[in-house]
N, C-alpha and C positions, 0 to 999 in steps of 0.2 A: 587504427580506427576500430571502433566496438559495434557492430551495429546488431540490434535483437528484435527479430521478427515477433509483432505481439498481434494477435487476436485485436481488432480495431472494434470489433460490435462490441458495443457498451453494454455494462450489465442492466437487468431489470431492476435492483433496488442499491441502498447504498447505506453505509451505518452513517459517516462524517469523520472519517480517519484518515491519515496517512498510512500509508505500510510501506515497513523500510526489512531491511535484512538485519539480523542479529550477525554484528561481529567476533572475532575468535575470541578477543579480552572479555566482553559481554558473556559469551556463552557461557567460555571461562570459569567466570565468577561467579552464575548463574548454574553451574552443571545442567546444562542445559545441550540438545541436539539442537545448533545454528540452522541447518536443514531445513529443521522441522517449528518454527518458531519466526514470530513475525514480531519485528519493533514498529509498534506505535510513534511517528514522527509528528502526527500533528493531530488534535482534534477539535471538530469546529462546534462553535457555540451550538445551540438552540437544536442540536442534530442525536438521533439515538444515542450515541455511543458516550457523548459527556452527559447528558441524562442518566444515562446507565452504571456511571460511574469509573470508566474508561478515563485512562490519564496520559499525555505525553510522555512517554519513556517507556510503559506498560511494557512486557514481552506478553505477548499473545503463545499461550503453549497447548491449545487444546479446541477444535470447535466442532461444537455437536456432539464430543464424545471423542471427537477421532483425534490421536495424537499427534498428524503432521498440520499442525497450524503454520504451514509458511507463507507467506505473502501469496503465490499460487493457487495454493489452496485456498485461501481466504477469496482472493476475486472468482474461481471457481463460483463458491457460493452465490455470492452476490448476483453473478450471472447468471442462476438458476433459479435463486428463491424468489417466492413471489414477496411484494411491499405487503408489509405488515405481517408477515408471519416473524414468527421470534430463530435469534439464533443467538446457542450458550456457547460462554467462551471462557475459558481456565485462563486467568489474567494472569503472571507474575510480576511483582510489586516487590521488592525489595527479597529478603526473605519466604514471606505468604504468597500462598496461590488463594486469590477471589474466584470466586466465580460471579459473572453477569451474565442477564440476558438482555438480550439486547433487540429490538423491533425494525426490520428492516423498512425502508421508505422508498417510493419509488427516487431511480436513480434521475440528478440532475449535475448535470455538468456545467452548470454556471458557479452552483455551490461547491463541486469539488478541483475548480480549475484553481483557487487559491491553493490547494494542495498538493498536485499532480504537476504544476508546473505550466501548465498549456496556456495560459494568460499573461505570463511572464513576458511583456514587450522586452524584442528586440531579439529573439529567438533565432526566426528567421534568418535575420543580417548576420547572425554568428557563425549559420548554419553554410549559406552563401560564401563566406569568407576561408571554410577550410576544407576547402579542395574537394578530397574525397568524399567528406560528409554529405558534401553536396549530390554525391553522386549516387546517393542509396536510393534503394527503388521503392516503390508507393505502400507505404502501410511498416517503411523502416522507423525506428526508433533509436536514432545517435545519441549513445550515452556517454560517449570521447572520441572525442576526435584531435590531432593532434597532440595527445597525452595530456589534455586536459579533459576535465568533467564536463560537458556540454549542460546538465540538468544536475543540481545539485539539490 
């Protein structure tokens, strides 16, 4: 069982992204530091970040200037900045690095539960069902249990 103690206080603002981890074949092909670099899993209509020109797949390789853009870092941000101030981010897209900027919005967790997972009925009863998972303590996040993905 995997379980990873996360910071539960929700951030002040939110772009409309998923953030996932750059894999070794990605980095790879990307020459890219995995570490330091965030994959774009999802991004939500009518929200900063596809305004901004933010695409699914995107590696995020830069924000504000600073070179460890990893998922980390990126909800750092979020959690500090206030809505509506701007934040620049060195995209890689294929080949080319863009740059966008992009307008933070205050954070809402109705809009970002289609991406994070947290609305996903039937969690719970998964959760209930294997054993140990069951057994983590308040503020755990079970991301396998049994050598399966529990959030995918």
């Amino acid at each position: 069982m995997q379980v990873r103690r996360l910071d539960a206080t929700p951030p002040k603002s939110m772009i409309g992204v998923g953030l996932g981890e750059v894999d070794e074949a990605l980095a790879h092909h990307l020459a890219i530091n995995p570490a330091k670099a965030t994959l774009v899993t999802f991004v939500m209509d009518e929200l900063p970040a596809k305004t901004a020109g933010i695409e699914r797949f995107d590696v995020i390789v830069a924000i504000n200037g600073d070179a460890n853009a990893s998922p980390t870092a990126l909800r750092d941000v979020l959690k500090d900045i206030e809505p509506g101030a701007m934040i620049a981010f060195d995209v890689r897209r294929g080949a080319d690095v863009k740059k966008n900027e992009v307008a933070a919005v205050v954070f809402d967790p109705t809009k970002m539960a289609a991406i994070d997972g947290t609305a996903r009925p039937g969690i719970g009863k998964a959760l209930r069902r294997q054993g140990d998972a069951a057994r983590g303590g308040e503020g755990d996040l079970v991301l396998h249990a049994a050598s399966r993905a529990v959030i995918r």
